[in-house]
C-alpha positions as CSV (number, residue, x, y, z in Angstrom):
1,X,121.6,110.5,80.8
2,X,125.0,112.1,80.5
3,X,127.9,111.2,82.0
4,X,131.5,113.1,81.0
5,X,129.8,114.7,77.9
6,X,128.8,111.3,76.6
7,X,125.0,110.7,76.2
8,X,124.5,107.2,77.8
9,X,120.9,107.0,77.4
10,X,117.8,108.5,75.9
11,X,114.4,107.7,78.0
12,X,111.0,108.8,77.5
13,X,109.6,110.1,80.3
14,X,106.1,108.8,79.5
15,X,107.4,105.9,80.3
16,X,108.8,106.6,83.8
17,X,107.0,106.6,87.1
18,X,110.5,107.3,89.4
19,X,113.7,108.0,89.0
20,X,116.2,106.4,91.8
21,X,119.5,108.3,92.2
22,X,122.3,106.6,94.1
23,X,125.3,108.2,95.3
24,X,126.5,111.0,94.1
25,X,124.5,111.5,90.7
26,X,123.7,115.2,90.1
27,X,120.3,115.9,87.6
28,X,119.4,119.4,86.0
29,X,116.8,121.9,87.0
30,X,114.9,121.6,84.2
31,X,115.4,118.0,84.3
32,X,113.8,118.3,87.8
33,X,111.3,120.9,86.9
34,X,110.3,118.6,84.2
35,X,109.9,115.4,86.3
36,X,107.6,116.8,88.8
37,X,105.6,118.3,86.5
38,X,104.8,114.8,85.3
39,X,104.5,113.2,88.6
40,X,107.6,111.5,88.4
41,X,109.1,110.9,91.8
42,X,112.8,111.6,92.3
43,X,114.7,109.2,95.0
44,X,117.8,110.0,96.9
45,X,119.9,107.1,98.0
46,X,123.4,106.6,99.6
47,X,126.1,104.9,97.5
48,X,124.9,101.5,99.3
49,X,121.2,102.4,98.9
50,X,120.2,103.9,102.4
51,X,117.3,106.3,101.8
52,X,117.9,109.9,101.9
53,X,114.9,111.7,100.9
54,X,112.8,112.2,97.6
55,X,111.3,114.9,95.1
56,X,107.7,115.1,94.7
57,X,104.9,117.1,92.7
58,X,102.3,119.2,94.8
59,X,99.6,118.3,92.5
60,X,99.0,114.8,94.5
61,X,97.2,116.9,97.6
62,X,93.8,115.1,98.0
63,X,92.8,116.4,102.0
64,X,89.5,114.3,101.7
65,X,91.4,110.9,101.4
66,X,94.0,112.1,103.9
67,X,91.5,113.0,106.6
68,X,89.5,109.8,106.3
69,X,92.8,107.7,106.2
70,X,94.1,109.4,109.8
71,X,90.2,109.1,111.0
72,X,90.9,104.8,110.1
73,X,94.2,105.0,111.7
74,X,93.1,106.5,114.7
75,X,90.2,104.0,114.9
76,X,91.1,100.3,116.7
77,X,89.0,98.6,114.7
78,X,89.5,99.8,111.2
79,X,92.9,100.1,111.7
80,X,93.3,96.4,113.0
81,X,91.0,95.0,109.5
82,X,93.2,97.0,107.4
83,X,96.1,95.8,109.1
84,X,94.9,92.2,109.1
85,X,95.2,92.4,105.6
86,X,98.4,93.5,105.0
87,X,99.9,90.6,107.3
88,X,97.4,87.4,105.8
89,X,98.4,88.6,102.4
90,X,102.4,89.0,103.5
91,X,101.8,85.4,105.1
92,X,100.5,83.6,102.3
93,X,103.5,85.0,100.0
94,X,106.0,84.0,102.4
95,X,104.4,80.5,102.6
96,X,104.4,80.5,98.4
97,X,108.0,81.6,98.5
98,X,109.3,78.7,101.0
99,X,107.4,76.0,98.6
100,X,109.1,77.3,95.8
101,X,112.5,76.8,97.5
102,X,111.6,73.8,99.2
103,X,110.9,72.4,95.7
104,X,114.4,73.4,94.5
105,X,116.4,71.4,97.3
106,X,117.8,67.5,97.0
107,X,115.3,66.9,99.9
108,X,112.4,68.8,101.1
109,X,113.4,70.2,104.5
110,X,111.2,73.5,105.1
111,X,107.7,71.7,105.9
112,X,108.4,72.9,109.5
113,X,108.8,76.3,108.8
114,X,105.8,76.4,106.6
115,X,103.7,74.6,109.0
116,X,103.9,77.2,111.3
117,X,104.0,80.5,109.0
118,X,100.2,78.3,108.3
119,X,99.7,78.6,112.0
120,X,100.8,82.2,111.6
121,X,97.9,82.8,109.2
122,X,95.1,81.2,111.7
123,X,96.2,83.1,114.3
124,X,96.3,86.4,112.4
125,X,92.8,85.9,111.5
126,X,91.5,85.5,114.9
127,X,94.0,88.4,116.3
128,X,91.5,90.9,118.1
129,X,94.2,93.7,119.1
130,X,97.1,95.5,116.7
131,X,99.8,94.7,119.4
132,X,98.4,91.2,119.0
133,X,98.8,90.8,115.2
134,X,102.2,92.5,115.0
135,X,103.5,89.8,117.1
136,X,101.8,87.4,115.1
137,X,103.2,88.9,111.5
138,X,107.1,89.4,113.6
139,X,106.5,85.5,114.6
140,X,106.1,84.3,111.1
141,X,108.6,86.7,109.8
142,X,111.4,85.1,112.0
143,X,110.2,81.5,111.0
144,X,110.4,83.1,107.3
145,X,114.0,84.3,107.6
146,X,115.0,81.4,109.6
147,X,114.2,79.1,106.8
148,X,116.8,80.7,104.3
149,X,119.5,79.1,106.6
150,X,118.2,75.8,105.7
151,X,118.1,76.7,102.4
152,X,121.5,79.3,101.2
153,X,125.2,77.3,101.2
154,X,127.4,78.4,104.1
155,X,129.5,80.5,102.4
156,X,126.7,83.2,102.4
157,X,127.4,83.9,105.6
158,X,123.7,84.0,106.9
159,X,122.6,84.1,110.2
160,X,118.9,85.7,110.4
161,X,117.8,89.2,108.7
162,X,120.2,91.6,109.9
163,X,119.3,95.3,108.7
164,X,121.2,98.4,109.8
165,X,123.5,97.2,108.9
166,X,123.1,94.4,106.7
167,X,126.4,91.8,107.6
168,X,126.3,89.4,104.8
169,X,125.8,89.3,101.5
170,X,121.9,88.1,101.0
171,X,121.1,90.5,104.2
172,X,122.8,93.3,101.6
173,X,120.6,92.7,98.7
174,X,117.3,92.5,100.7
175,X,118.0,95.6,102.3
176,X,118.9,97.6,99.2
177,X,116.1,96.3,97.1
178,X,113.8,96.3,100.0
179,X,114.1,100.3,100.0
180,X,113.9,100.3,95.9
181,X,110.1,98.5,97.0
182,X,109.9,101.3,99.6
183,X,110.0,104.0,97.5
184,X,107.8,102.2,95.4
185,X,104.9,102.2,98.1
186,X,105.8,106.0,98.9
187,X,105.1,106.6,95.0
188,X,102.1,104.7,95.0
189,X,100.2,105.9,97.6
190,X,101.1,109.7,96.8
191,X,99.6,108.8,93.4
192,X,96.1,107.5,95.2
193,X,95.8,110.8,97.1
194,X,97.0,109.3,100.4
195,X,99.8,110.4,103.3
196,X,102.6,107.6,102.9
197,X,103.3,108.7,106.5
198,X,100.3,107.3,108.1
199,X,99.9,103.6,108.1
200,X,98.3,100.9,109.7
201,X,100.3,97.8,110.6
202,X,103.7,100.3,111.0
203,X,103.1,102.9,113.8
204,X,103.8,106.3,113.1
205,X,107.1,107.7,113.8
206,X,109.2,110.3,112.5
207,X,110.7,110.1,108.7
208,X,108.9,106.8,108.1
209,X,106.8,105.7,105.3
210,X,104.6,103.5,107.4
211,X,101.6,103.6,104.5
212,X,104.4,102.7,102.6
213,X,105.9,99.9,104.6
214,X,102.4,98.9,104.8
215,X,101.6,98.6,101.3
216,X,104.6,96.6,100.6
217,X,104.6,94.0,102.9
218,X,102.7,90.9,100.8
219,X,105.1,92.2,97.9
220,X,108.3,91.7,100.1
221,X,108.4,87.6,98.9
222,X,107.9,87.8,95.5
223,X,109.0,91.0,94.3
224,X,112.5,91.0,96.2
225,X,113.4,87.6,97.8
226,X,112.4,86.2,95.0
227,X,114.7,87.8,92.7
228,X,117.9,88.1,95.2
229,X,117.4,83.8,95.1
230,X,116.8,84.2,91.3
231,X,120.2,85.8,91.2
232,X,121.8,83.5,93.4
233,X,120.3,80.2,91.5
234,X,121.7,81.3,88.3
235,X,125.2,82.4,90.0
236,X,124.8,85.9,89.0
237,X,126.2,86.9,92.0
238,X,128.6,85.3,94.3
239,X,130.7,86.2,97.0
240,X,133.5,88.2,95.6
241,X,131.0,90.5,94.5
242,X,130.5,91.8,98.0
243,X,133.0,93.9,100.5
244,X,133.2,92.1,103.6
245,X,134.4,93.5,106.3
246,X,135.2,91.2,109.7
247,X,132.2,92.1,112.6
248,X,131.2,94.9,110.2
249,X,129.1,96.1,107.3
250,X,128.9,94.3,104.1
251,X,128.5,96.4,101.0
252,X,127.5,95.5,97.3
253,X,130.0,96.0,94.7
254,X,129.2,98.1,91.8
255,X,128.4,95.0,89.5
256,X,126.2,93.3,92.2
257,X,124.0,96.0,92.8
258,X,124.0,96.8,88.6
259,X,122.7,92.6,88.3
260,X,120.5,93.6,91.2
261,X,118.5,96.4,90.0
262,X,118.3,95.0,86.6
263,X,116.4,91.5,87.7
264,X,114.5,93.8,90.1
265,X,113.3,96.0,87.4
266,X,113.0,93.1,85.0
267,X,110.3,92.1,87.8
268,X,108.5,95.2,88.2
269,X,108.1,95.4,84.5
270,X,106.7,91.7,84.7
């Protein structure tokens, strides 16, 4: 890693599964030639983290896993026991993550919330339709979210998950580290021999990773949330860390997103 003729840092690539470029960050041909050839993913981002596109080697075609995946998607019934899946598991980590906050406050406050994310779960189980169980999973998912208000001091500025584009500061940090996880799902199902395109839960649409957004949806709680309410526990962030702008965007500041990627890594490598 160079940076005005300075060498910054020295990695070994053994050790890398993807590289995550944001803003403008320019990177060698045989730097690139080099990557792919080891299956490392390269990741374009926006200086505030919005996904631009990605690098990846040819040597992860596997036909025979991609046909039988689209034959599953295209079938009600596997599709729906797949998808199933993904939402008890996303349930169960949301409930985990509301007990962990609930057990940081004066007072206990977010049985309520819990209580019906558990609800959530029963119903999910007995859901016999994929329209059905999205509802379900988009249910708990707003009981989920609403519970932060509880929890996060006023000057945070939350209101409910806001994404495109984010409008506070906790809403900025999900979203960026959300799409870190994102790429992380397009990575790992390339490496299986799958299409990140095709998923279950998310229905297919143009330019997204619904495998992807699949894969990472019981990771959401305790791989992100987690750490964004790690950071703001231990003051790591605060507000003046952020760009607010009235009725409009919020952005992270260069050292928020730096303490940001660093606990999220710190995670990932835990």
């Amino acid at each position: 890693m160079v940076h005005r003729d300075e060498v910054l840092a020295r990695v070994n690539l053994r050790r890398v599964r993807q590289v995550v470029l944001i803003g403008r960050v320019g990177m060698s041909t045989p730097f690139l030639q080099k990557a792919l050839r080891r299956g490392i993913g390269i990741v374009l981002t926006d200086d505030h983290g919005e996904f631009i596109g990605r690098f990846e080697s040819m040597e992860r075609g596997t036909p025979g896993y991609r046909l039988d995946q689209a034959k599953a998607a295209r079938s009600s019934s596997a599709a729906l026991k797949i998808a199933r899946g993904f939402v008890l598991g996303k349930l169960q980590n949301q409930r985990v993550m509301l007990l962990r906050l609930d057990r940081r406050m004066a007072e206990p406050i977010l049985g309520p919330y819990i209580r019906r994310i558990d609800r959530s779960r029963v119903d999910a189980m007995g859901a016999d339709q994929l329209a059905v169980l999205r509802g379900i999973e988009g249910a708990g998912a707003r009981d989920y979210f609403a519970a932060f208000g509880d929890f996060l001091a006023p000057e945070w500025g939350w209101k409910g998950r806001v994404r495109r584009p984010p409008t506070d500061p906790v809403n900025a940090m999900l979203s960026f580290a959300y799409t870190l996880l994102t790429n992380e799902g397009v990575t790992a199902a390339e490496a299986a021999g799958l299409d990140p395109y095709v998923g279950f839960l998310h229905e297919a649409h143009v330019g997204r990773p619904s495998l992807a957004l699949d894969l990472i949806e019981e990771f959401r709680p305790i791989l992100v949330d987690s750490v964004v309410f790690s950071l703001l526990g231990r003051s790591q962030v605060t507000t003046s860390d952020f760009d607010l702008v009235p009725d409009g965007p919020c952005r992270m500041t260069r050292d928020a997103r730096d303490a940001l990627i660093t606990a999220y890594e710190r995670r990932m490598l835990r």
